[in-house]
TIBATI-255527 format. One record per residue (C-alpha): z, y, x; residue in three letters. Coordinates in steps of 0.02 Angstrom, whole numbers, padded with zeros to 5 digits, always signed. Each point is the difference from the previous one (the first is absolute). Layout:
<atoms>
ZYXala/...
</atoms>
This chain:
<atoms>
+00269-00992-00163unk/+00072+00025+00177unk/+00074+00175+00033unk/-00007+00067+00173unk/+00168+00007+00091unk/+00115+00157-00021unk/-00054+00159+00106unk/+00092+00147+00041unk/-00072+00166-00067unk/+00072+00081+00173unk/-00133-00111+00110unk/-00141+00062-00131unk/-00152+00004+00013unk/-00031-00185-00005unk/-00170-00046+00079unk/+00003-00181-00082unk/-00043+00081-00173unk/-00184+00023-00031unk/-00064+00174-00036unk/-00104-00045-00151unk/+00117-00122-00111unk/+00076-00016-00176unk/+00194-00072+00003unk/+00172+00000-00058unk/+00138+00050+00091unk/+00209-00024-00005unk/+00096+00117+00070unk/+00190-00060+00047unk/+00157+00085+00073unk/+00085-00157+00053unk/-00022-00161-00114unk/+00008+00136-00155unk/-00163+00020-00077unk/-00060+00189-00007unk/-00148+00029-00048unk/-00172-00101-00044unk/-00160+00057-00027unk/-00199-00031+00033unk/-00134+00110+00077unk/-00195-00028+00012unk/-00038+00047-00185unk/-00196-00020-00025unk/-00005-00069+00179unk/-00173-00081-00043unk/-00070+00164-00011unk/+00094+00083+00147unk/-00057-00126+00138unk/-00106+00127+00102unk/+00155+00124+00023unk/+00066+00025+00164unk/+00183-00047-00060unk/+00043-00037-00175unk/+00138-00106-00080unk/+00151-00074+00063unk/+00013+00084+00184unk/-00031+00169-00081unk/+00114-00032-00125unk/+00161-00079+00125unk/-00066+00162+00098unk/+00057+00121-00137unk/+00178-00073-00029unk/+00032-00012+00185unk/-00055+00193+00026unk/+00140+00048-00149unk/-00085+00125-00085unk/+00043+00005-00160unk/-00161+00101-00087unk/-00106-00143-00057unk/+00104-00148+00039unk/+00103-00079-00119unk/+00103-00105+00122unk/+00043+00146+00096unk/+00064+00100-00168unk/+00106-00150-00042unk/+00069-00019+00187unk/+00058+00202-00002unk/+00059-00002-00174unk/+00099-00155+00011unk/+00057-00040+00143unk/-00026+00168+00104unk/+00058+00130-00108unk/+00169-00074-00041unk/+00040-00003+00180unk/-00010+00188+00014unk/+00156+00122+00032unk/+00020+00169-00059unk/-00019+00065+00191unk/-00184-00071-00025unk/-00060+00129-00120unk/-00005+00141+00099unk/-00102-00119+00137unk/-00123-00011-00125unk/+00014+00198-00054unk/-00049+00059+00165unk/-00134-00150+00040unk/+00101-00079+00130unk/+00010-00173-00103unk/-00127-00071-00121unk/+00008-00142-00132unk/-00178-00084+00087unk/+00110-00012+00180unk/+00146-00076-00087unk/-00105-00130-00119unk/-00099-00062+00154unk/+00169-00008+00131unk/+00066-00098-00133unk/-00148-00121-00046unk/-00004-00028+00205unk/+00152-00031+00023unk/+00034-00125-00133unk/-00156-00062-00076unk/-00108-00128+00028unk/-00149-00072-00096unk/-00116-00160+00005unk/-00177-00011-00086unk/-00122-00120-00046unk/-00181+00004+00007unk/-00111-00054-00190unk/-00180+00005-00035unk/-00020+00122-00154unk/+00079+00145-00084unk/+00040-00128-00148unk/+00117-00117+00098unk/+00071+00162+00084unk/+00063+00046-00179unk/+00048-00172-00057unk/+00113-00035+00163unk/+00084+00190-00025unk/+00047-00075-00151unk/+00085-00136+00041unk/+00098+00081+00144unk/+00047+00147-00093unk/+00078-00106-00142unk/+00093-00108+00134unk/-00096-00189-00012unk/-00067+00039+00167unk/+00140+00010+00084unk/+00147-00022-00100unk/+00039+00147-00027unk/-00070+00160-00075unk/-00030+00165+00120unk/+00141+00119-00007unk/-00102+00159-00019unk/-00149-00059-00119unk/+00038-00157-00080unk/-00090-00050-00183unk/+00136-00031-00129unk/
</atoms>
């Protein structure tokens, strides 16, 4: 199984990924492993969407917003949220600085992810699997790893 190569999420969207696909993604800051995860669940009965799977999924974590996206809750509450001074809070009183803004500056400006294209929703799980529990890549994802 040959993963794409490593894409930033500040050139998204990416054009190369197919609008109607099941895959499974790795998301990396560096060479450290951040996050893994699949999209395309029931893809076999999603084929006639416009988009569905993996680009709308990559789509969500690069827009940051955290309701309904996992990734994005993890990014803001552990990487973002520590970062924050006591001169933010009133920023975020008055509606001059929100948690989405921060979460996505920070997955642009240090994240990257790769992806790689399967057949069902069955491998999509069973490759997950392996990344998240680090024999894909030798290492398990820093924000969602199995123990």
């Amino acid at each position: 199984m040959k993963f794409s190569k490593h894409f930033k999420f500040s050139d998204w969207p990416n054009k190369d990924i197919p609008s109607v696909a099941a895959g499974i993604y790795a998301i990396w800051n560096d060479d450290e492993l951040f996050y893994c995860g699949m999209s395309g669940s029931e893809i076999e009965k999603n084929q006639h969407k416009k988009q569905y799977g993996l680009v709308t999924t990559l789509n969500s974590h690069a827009i940051g917003r955290l309701s309904g996206d996992q990734f994005c809750v993890y990014v803001a509450n552990r990487l973002v949220i520590p970062t924050l001074t006591q001169g933010d809070l009133p920023l975020f009183a008055n509606g001059q600085l929100k948690l989405d803004t921060l979460t996505k500056r920070y997955i642009h400006e240090h994240l990257e992810y790769q992806y790689v294209l399967v057949d069902s929703s069955a491998e999509a799980y069973s490759v997950e699997t392996e990344a998240r529990n680090g024999k894909l890549f030798g290492q398990k994802p820093m924000l969602n790893p199995i123990n």
